[in-house]
PDB file of N, CA, C and O in Angstrom, chain B, residues numbered from 101:
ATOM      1  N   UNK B 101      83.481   6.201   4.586  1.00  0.00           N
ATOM      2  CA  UNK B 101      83.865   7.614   4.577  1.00  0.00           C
ATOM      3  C   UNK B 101      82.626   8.433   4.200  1.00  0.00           C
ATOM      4  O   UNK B 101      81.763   8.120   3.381  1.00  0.00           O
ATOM      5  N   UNK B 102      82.709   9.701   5.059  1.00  0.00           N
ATOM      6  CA  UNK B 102      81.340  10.452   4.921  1.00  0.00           C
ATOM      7  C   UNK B 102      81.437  10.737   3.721  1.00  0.00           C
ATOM      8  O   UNK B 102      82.434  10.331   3.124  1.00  0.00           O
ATOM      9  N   UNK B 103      80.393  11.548   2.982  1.00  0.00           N
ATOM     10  CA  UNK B 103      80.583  12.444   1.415  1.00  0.00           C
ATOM     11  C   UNK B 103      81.126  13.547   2.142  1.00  0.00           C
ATOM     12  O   UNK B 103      81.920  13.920   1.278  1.00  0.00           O
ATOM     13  N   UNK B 104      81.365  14.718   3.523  1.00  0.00           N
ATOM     14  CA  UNK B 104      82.123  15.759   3.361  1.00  0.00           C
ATOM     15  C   UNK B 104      83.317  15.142   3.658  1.00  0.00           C
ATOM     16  O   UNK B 104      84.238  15.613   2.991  1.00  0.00           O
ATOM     17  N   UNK B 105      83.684  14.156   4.505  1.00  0.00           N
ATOM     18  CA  UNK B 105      85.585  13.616   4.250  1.00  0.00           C
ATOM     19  C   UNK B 105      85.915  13.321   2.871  1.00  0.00           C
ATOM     20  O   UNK B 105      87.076  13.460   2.486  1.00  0.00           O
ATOM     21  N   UNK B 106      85.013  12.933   2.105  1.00  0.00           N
ATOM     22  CA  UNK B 106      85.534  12.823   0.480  1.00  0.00           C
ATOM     23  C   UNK B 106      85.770  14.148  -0.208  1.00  0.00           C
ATOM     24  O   UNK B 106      86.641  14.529  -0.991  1.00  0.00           O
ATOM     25  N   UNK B 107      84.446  14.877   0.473  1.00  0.00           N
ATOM     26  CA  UNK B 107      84.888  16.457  -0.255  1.00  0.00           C
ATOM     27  C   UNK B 107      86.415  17.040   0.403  1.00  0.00           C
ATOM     28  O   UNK B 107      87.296  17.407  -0.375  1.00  0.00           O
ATOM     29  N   UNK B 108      86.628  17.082   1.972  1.00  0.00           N
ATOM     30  CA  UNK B 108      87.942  17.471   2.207  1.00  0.00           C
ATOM     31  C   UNK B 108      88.787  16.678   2.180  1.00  0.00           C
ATOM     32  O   UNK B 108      89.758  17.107   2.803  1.00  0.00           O
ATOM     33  N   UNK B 109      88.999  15.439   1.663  1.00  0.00           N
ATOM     34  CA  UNK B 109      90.262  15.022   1.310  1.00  0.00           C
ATOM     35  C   UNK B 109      90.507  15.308  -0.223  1.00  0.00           C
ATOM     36  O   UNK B 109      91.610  15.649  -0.648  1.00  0.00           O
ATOM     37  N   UNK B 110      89.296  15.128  -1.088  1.00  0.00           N
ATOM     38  CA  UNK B 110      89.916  15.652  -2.536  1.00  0.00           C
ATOM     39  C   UNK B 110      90.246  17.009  -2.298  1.00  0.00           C
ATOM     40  O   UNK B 110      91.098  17.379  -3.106  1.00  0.00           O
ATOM     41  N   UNK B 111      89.855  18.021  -1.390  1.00  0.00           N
ATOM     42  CA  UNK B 111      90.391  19.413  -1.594  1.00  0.00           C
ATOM     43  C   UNK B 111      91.597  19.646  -1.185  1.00  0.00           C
ATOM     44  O   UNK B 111      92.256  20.629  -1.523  1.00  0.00           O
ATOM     45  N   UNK B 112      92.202  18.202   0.041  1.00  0.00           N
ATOM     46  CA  UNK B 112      93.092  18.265   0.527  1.00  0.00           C
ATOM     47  C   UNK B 112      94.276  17.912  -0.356  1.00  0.00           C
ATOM     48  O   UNK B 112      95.411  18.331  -0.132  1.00  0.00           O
ATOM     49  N   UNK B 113      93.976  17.177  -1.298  1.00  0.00           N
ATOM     50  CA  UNK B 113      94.271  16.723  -2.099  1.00  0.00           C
ATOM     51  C   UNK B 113      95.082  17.542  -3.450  1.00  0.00           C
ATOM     52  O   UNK B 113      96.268  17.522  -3.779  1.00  0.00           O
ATOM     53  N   UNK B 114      93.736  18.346  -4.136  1.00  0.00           N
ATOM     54  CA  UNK B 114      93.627  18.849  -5.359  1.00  0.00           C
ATOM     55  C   UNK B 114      93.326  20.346  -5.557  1.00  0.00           C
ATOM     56  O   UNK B 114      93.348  21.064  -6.557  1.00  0.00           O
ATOM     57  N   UNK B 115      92.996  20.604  -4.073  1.00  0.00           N
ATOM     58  CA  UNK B 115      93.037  22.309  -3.987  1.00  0.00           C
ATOM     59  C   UNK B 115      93.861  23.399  -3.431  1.00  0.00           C
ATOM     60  O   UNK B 115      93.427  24.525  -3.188  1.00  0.00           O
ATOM     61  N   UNK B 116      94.884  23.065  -3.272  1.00  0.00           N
ATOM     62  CA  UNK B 116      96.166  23.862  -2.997  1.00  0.00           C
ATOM     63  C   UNK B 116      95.630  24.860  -1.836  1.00  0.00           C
ATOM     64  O   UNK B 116      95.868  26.067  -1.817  1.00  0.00           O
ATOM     65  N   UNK B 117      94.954  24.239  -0.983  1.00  0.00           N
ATOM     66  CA  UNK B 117      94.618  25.279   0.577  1.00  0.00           C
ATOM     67  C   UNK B 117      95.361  25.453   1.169  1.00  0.00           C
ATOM     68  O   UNK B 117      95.920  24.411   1.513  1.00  0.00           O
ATOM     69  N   UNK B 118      95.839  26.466   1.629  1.00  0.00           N
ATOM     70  CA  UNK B 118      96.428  26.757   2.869  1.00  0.00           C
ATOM     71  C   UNK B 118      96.576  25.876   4.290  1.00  0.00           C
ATOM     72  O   UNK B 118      97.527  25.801   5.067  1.00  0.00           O
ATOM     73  N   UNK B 119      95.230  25.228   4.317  1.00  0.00           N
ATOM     74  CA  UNK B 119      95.492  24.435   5.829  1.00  0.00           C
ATOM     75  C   UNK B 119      94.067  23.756   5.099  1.00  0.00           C
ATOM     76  O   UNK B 119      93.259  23.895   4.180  1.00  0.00           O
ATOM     77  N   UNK B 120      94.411  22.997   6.166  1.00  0.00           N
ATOM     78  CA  UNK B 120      93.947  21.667   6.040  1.00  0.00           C
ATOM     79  C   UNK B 120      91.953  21.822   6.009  1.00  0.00           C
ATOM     80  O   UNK B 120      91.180  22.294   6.843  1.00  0.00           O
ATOM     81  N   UNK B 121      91.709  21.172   4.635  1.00  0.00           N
ATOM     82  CA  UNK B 121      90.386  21.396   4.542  1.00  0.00           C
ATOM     83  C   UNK B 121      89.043  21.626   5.300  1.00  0.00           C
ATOM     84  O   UNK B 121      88.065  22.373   5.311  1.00  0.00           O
ATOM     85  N   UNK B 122      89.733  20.218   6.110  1.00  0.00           N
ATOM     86  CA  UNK B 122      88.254  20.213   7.680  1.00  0.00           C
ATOM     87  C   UNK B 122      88.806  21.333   8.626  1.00  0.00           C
ATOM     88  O   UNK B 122      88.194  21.342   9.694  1.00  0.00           O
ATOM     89  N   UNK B 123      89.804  22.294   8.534  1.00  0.00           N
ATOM     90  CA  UNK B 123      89.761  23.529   9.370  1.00  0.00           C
ATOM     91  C   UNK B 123      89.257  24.609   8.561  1.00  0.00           C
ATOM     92  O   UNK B 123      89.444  25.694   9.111  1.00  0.00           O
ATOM     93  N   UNK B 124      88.731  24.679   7.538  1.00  0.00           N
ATOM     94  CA  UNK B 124      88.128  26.074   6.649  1.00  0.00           C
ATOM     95  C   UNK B 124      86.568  25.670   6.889  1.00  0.00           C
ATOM     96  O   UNK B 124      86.115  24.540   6.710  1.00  0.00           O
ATOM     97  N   UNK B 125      85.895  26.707   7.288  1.00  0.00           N
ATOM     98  CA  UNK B 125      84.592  26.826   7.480  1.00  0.00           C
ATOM     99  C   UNK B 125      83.930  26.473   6.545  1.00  0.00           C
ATOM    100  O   UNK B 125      84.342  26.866   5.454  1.00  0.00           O
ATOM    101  N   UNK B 126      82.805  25.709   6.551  1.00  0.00           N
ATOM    102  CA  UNK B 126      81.966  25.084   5.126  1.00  0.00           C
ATOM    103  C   UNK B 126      81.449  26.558   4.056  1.00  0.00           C
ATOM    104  O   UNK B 126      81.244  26.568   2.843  1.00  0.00           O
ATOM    105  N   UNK B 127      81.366  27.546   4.924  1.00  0.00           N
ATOM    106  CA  UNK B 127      80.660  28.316   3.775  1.00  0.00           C
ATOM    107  C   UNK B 127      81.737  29.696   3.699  1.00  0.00           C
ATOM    108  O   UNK B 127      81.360  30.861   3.572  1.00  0.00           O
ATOM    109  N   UNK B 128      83.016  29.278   3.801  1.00  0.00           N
ATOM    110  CA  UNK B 128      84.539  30.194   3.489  1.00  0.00           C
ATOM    111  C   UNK B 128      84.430  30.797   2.458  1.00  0.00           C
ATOM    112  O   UNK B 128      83.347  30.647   1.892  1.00  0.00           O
ATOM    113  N   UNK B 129      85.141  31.427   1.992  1.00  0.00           N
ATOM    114  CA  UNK B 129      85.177  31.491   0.389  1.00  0.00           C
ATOM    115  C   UNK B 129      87.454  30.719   0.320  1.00  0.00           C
ATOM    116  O   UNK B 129      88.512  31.199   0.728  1.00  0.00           O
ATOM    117  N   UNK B 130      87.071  29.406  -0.426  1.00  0.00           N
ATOM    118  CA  UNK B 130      88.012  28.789  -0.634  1.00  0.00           C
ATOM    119  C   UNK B 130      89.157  29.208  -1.610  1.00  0.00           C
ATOM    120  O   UNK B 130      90.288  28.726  -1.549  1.00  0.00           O
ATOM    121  N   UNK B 131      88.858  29.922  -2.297  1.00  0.00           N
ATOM    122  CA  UNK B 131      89.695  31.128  -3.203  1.00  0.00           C
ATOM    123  C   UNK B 131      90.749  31.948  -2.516  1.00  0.00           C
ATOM    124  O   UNK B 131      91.930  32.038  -2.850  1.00  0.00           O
ATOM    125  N   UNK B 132      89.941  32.731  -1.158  1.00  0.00           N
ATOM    126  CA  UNK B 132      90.203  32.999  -0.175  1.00  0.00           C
ATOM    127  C   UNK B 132      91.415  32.568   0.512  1.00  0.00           C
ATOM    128  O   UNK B 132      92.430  33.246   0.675  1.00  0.00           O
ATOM    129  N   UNK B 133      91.154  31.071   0.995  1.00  0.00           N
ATOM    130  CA  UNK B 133      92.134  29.910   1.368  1.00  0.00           C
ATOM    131  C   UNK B 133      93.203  29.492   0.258  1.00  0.00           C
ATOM    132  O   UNK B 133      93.754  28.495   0.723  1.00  0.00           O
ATOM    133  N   UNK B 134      93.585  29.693  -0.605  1.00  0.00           N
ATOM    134  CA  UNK B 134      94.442  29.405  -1.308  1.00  0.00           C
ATOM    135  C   UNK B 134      94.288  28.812  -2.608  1.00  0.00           C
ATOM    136  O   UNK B 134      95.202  28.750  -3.429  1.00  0.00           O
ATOM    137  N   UNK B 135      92.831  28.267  -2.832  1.00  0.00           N
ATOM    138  CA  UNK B 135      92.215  27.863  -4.262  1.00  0.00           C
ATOM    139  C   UNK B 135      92.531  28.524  -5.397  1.00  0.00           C
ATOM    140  O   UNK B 135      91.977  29.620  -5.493  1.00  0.00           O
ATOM    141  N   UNK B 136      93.398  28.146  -6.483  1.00  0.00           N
ATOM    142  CA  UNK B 136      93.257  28.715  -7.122  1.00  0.00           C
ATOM    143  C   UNK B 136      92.082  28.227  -8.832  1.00  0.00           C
ATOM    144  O   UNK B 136      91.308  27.279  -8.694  1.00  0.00           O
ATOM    145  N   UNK B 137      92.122  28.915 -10.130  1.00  0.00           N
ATOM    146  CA  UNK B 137      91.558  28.325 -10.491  1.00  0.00           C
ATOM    147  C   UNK B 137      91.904  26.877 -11.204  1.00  0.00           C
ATOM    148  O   UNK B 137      91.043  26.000 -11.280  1.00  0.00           O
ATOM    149  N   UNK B 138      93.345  26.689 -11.762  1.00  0.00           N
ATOM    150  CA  UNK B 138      93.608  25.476 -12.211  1.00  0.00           C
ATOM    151  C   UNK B 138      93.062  24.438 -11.492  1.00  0.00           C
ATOM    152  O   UNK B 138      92.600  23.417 -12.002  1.00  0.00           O
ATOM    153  N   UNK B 139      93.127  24.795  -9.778  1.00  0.00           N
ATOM    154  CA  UNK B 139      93.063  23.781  -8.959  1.00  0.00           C
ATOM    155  C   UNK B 139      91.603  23.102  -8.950  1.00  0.00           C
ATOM    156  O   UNK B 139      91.254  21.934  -8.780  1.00  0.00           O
ATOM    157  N   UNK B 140      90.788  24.450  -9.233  1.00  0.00           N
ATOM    158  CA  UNK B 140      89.171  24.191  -8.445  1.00  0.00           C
ATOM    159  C   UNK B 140      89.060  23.356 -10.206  1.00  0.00           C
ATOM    160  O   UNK B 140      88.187  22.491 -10.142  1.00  0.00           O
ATOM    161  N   UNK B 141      89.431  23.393 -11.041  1.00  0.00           N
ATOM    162  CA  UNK B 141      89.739  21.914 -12.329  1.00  0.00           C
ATOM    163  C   UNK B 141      90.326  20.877 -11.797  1.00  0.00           C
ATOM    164  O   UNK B 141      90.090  19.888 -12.492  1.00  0.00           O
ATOM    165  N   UNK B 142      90.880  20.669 -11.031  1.00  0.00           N
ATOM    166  CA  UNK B 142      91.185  19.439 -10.063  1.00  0.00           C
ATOM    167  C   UNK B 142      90.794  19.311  -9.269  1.00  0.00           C
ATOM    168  O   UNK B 142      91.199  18.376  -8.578  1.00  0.00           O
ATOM    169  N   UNK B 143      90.042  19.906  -8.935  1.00  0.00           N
ATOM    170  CA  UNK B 143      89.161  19.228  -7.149  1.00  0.00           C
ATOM    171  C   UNK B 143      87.827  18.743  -8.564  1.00  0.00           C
ATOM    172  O   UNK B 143      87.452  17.579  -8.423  1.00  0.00           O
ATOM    173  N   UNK B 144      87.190  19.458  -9.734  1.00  0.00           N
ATOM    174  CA  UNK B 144      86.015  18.893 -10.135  1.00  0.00           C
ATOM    175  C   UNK B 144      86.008  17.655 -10.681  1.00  0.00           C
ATOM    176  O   UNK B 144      85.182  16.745 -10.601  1.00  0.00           O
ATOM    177  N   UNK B 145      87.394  17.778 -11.438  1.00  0.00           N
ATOM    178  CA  UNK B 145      87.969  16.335 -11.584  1.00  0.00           C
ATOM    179  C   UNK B 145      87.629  15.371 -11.167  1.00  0.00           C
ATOM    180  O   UNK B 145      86.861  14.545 -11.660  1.00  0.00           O
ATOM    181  N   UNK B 146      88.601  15.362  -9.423  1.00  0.00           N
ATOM    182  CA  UNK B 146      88.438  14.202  -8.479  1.00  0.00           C
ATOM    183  C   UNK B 146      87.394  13.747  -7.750  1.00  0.00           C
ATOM    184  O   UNK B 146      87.213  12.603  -7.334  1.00  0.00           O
ATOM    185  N   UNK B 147      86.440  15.103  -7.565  1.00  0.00           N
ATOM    186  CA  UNK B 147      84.907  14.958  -6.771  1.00  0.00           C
ATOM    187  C   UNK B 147      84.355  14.321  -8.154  1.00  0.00           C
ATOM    188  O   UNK B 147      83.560  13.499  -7.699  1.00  0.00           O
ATOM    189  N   UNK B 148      84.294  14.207  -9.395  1.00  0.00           N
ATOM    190  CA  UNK B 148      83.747  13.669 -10.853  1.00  0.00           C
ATOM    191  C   UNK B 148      84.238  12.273 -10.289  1.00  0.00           C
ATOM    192  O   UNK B 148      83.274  11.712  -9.768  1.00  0.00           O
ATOM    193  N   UNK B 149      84.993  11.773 -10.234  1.00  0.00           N
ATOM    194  CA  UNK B 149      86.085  10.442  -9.904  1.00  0.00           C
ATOM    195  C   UNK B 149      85.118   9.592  -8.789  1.00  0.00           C
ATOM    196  O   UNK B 149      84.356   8.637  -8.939  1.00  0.00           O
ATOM    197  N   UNK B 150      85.602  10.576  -7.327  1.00  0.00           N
ATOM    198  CA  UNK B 150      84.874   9.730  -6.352  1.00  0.00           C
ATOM    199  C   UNK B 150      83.510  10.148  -6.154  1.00  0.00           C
ATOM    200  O   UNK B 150      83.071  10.090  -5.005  1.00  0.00           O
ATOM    201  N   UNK B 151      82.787  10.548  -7.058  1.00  0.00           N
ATOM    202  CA  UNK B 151      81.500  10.256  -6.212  1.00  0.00           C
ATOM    203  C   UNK B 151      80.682   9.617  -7.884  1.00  0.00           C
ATOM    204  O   UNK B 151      79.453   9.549  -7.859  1.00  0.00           O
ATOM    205  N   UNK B 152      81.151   9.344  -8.746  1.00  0.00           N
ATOM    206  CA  UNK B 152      80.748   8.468  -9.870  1.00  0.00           C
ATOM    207  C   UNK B 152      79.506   9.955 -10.660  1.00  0.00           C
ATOM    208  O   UNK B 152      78.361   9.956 -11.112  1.00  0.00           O
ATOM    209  N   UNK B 153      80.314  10.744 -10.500  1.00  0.00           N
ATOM    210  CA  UNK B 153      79.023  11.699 -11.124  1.00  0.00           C
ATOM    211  C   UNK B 153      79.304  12.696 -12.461  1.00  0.00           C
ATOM    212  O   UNK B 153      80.413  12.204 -12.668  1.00  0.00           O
ATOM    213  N   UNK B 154      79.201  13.538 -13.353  1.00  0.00           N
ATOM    214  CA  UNK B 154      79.659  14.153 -13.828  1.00  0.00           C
ATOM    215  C   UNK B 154      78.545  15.882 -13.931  1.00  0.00           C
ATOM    216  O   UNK B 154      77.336  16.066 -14.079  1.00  0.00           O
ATOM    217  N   UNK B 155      79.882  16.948 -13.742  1.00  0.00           N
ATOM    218  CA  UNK B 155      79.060  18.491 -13.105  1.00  0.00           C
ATOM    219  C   UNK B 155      78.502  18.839 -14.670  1.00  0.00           C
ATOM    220  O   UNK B 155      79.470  18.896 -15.429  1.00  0.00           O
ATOM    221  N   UNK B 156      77.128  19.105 -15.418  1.00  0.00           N
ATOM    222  CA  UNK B 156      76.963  19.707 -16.279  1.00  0.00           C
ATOM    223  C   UNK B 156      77.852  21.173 -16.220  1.00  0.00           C
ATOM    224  O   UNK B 156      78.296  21.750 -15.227  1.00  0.00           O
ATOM    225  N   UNK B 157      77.952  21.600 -17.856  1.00  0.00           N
ATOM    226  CA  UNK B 157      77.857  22.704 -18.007  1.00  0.00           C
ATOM    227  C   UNK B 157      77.607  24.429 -17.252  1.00  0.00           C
ATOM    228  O   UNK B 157      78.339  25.402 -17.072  1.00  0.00           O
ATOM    229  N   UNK B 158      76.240  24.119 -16.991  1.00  0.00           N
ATOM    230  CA  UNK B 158      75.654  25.236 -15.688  1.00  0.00           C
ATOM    231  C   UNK B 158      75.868  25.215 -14.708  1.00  0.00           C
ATOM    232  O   UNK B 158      75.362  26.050 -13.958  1.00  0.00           O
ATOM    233  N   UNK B 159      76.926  24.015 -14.138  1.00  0.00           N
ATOM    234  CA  UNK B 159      77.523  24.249 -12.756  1.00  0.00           C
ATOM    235  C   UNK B 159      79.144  24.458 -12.910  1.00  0.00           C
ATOM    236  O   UNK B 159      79.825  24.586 -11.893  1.00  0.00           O
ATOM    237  N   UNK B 160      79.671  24.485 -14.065  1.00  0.00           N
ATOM    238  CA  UNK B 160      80.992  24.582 -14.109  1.00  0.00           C
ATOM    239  C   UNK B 160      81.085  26.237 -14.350  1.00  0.00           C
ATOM    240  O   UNK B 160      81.230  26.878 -15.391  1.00  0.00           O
ATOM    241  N   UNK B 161      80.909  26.758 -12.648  1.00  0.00           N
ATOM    242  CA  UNK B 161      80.853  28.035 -12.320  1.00  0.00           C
ATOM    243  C   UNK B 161      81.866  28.208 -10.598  1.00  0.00           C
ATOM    244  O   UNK B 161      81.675  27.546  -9.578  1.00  0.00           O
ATOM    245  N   UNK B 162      83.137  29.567 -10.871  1.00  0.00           N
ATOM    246  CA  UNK B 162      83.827  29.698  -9.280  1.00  0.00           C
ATOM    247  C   UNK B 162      82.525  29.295  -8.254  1.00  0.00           C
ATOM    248  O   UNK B 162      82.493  28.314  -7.511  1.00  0.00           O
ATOM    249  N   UNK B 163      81.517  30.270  -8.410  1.00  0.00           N
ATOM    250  CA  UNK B 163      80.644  29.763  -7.243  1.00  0.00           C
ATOM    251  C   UNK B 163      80.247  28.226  -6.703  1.00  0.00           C
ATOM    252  O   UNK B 163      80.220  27.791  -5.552  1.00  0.00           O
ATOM    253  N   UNK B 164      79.941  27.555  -8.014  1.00  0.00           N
ATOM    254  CA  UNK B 164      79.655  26.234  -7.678  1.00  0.00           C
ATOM    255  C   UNK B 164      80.954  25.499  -6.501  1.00  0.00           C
ATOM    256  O   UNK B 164      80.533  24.791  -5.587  1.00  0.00           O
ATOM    257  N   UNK B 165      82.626  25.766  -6.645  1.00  0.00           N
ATOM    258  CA  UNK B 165      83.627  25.637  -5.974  1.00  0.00           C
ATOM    259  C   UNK B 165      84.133  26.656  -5.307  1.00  0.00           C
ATOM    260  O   UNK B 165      85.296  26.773  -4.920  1.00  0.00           O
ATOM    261  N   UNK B 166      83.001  27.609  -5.134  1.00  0.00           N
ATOM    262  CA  UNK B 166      83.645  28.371  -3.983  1.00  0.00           C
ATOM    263  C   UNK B 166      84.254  28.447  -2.585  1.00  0.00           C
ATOM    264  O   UNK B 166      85.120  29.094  -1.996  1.00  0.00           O
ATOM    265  N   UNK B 167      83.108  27.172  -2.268  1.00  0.00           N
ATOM    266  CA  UNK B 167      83.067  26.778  -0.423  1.00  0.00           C
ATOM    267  C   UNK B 167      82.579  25.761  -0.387  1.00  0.00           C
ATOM    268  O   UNK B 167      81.792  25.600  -1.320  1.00  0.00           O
ATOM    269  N   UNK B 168      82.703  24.548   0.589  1.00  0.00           N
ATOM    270  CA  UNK B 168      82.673  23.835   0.917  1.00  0.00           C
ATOM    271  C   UNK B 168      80.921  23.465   0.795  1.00  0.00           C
ATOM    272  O   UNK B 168      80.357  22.506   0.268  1.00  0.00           O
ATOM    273  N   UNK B 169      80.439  24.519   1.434  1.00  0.00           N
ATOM    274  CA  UNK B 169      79.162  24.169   1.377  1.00  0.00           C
ATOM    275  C   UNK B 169      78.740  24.044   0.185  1.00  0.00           C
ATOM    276  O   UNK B 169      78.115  22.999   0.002  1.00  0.00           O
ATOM    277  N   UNK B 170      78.939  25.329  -1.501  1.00  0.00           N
ATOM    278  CA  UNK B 170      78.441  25.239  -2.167  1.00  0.00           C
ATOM    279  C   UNK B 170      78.764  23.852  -3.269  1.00  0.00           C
ATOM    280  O   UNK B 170      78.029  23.566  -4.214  1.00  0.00           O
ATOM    281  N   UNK B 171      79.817  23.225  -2.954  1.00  0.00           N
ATOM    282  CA  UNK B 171      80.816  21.652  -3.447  1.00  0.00           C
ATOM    283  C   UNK B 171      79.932  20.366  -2.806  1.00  0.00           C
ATOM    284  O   UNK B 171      79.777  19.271  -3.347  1.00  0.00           O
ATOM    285  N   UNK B 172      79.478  20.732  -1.706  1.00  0.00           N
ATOM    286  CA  UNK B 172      78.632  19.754  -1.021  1.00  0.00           C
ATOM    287  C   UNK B 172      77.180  19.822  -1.644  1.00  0.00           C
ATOM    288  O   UNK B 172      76.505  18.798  -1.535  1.00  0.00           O
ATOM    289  N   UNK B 173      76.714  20.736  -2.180  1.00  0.00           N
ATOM    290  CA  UNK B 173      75.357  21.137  -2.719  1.00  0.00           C
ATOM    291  C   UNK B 173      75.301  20.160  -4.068  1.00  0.00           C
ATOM    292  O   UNK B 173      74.599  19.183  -4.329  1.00  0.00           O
ATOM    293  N   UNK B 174      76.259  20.793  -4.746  1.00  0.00           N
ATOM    294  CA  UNK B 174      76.242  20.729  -5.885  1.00  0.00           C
ATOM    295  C   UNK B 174      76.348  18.647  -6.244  1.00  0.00           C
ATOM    296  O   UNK B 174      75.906  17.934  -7.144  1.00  0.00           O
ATOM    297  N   UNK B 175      77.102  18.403  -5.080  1.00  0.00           N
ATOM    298  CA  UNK B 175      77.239  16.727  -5.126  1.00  0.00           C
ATOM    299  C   UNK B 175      76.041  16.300  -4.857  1.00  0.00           C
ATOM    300  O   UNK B 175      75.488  15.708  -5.784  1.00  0.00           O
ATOM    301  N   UNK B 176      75.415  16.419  -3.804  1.00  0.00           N
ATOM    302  CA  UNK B 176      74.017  16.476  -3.211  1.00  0.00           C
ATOM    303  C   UNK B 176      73.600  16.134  -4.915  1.00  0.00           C
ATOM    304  O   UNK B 176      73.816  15.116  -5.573  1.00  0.00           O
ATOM    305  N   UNK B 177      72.893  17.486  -5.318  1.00  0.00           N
ATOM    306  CA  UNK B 177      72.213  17.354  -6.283  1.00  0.00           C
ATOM    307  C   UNK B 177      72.281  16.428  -7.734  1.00  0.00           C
ATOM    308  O   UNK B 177      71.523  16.068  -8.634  1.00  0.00           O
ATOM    309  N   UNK B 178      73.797  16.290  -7.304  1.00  0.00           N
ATOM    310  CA  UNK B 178      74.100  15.327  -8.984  1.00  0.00           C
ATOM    311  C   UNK B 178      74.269  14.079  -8.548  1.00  0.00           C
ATOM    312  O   UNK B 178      74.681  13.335  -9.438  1.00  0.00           O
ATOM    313  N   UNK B 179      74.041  13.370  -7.101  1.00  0.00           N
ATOM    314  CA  UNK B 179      74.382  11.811  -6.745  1.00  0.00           C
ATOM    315  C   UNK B 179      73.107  11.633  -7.086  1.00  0.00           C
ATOM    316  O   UNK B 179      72.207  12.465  -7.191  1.00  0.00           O
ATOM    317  N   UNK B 180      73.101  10.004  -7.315  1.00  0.00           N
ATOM    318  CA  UNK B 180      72.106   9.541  -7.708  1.00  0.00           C
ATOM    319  C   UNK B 180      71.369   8.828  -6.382  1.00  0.00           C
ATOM    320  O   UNK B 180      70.313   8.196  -6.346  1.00  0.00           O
ATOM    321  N   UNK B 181      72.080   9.076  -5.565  1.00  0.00           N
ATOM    322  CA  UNK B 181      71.834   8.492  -4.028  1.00  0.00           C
ATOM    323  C   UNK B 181      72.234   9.427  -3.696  1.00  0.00           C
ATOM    324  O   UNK B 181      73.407   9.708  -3.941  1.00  0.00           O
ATOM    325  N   UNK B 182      71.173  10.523  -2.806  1.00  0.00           N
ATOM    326  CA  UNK B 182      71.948  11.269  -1.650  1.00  0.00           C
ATOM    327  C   UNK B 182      72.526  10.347  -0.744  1.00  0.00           C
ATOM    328  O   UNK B 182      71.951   9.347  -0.315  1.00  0.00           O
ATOM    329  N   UNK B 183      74.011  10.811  -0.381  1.00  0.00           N
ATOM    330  CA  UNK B 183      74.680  10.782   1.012  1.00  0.00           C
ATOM    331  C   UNK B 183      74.423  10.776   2.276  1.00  0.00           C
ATOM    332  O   UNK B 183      75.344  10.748   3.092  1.00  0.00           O
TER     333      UNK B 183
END
């Protein structure tokens, strides 16, 4: 499984979207789509889970889970193996 099918199935998952993750544009604003904030605490959760990583402090920001793209960044930067 790619790292963005892991990102849209945990959102599919844990972010209460409207429609289905791989149909929201990577750089949406997911808030937008139905995110709310309890949730975007459960999508950091589960992206914490499957990709073996944990988000400091300075990224536990709406922007950091705003969009797809900026969720993909932020994994990027904290795997210890890019994807």
């Amino acid at each position: 499984m790619s790292r963005l099918d892991t990102i849209h199935g945990v959102l599919d998952t844990h972010g209460k979207l409207g429609s289905a993750a791989a149909t929201v544009p990577a750089g949406a604003d997911l808030f937008a789509h139905g995110m709310t904030s309890h949730a975007s605490v459960n999508v950091m959760l589960a992206l914490e889970d499957a990709f073996e990583i944990e988000f400091p402090d300075e990224l536990l920001t709406k922007a950091t889970f705003g969009t797809i793209e900026a969720i993909a960044a932020a994994v990027d930067a904290l795997s210890p193996v890019a994807a």
